[in-house]
Backbone as numpy.savetxt, mean C-alpha at the origin, in Angstrom:
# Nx Ny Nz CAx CAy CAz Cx Cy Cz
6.20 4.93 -11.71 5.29 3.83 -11.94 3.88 4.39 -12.08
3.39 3.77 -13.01 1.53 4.75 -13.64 1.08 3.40 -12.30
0.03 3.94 -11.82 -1.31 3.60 -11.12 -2.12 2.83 -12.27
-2.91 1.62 -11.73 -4.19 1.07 -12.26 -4.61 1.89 -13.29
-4.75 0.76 -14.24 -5.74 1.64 -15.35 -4.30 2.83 -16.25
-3.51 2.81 -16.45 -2.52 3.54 -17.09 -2.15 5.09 -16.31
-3.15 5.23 -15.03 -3.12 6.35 -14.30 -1.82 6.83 -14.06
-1.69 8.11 -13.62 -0.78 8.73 -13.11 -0.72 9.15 -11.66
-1.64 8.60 -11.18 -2.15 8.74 -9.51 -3.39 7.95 -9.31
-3.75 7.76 -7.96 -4.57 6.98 -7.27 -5.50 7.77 -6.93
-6.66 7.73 -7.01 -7.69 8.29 -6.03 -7.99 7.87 -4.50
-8.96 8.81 -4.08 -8.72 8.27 -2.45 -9.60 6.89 -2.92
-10.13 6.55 -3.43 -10.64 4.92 -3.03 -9.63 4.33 -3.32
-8.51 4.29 -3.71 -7.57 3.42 -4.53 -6.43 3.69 -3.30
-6.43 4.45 -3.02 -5.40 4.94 -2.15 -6.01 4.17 -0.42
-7.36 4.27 -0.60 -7.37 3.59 1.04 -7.39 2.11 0.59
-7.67 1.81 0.10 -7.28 0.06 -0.65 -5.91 -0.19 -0.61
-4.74 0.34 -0.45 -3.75 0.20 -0.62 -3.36 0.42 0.81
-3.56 1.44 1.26 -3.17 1.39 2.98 -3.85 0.42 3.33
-4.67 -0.05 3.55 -5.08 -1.29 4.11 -4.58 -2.40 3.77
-4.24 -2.79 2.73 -3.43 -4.42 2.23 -2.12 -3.50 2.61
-1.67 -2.33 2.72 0.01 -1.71 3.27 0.02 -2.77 4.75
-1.06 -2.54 5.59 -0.67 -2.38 6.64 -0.97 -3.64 7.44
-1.16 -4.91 6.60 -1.45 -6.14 6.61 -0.09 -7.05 6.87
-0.05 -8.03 7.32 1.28 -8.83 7.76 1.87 -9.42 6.40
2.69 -9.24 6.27 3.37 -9.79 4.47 3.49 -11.70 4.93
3.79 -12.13 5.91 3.82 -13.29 6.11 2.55 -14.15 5.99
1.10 -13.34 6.36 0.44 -13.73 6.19 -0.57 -13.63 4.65
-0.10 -12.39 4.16 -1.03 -12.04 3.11 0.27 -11.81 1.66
1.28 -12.20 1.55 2.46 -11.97 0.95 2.91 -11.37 0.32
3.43 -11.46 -1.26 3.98 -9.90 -1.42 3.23 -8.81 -1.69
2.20 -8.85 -1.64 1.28 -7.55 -2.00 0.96 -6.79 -0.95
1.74 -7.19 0.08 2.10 -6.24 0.87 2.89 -5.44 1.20
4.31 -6.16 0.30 4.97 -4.84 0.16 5.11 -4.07 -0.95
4.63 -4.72 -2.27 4.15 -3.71 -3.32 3.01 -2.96 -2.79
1.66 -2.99 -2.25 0.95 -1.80 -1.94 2.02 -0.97 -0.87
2.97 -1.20 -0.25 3.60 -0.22 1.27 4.46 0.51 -0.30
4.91 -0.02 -1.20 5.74 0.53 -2.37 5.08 1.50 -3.14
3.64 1.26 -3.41 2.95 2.25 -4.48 2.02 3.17 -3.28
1.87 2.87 -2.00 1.43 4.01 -1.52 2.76 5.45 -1.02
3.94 4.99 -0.45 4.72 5.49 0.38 4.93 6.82 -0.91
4.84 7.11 -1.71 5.21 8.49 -1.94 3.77 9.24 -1.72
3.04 8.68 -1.17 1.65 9.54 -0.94 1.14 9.84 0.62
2.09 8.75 1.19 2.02 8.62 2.48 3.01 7.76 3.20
4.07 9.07 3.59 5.34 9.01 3.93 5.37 8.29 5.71
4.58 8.57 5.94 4.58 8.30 7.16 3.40 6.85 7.58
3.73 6.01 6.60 2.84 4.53 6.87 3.19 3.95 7.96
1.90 3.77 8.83 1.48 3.03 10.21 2.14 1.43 10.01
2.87 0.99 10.42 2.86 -0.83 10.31 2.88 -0.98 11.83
1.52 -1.86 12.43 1.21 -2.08 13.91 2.00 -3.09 14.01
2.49 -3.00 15.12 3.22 -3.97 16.19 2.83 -5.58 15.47
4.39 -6.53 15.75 3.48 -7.96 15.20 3.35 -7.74 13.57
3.28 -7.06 12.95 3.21 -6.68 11.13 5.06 -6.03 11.00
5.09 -7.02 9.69 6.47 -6.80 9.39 6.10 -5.67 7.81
């Protein structure tokens, strides 16, 4: 999948924009929470989801 803009990767601003809506409650903020947990996880295998966040 190309990144924003026809990219082939994210930069770190694009990339912390995405961990942050990653690590957001999908119930509350909906599916773009699990498409950003989808377009970050090959960059960051090891994504935080806090307690209470599905």
């Amino acid at each position: 999948m190309k990144a924003a803009n026809n990219q082939s990767t994210f930069n770190a601003g694009q990339l912390a924009t995405l961990r942050a809506i990653a690590n957001e409650c999908p119930y509350e903020y909906g599916i773009a929470v699990y498409e950003a947990r989808m377009l970050v996880q090959p960059y960051d295998s090891l994504l935080t989801v806090y307690p209470g966040r599905r």
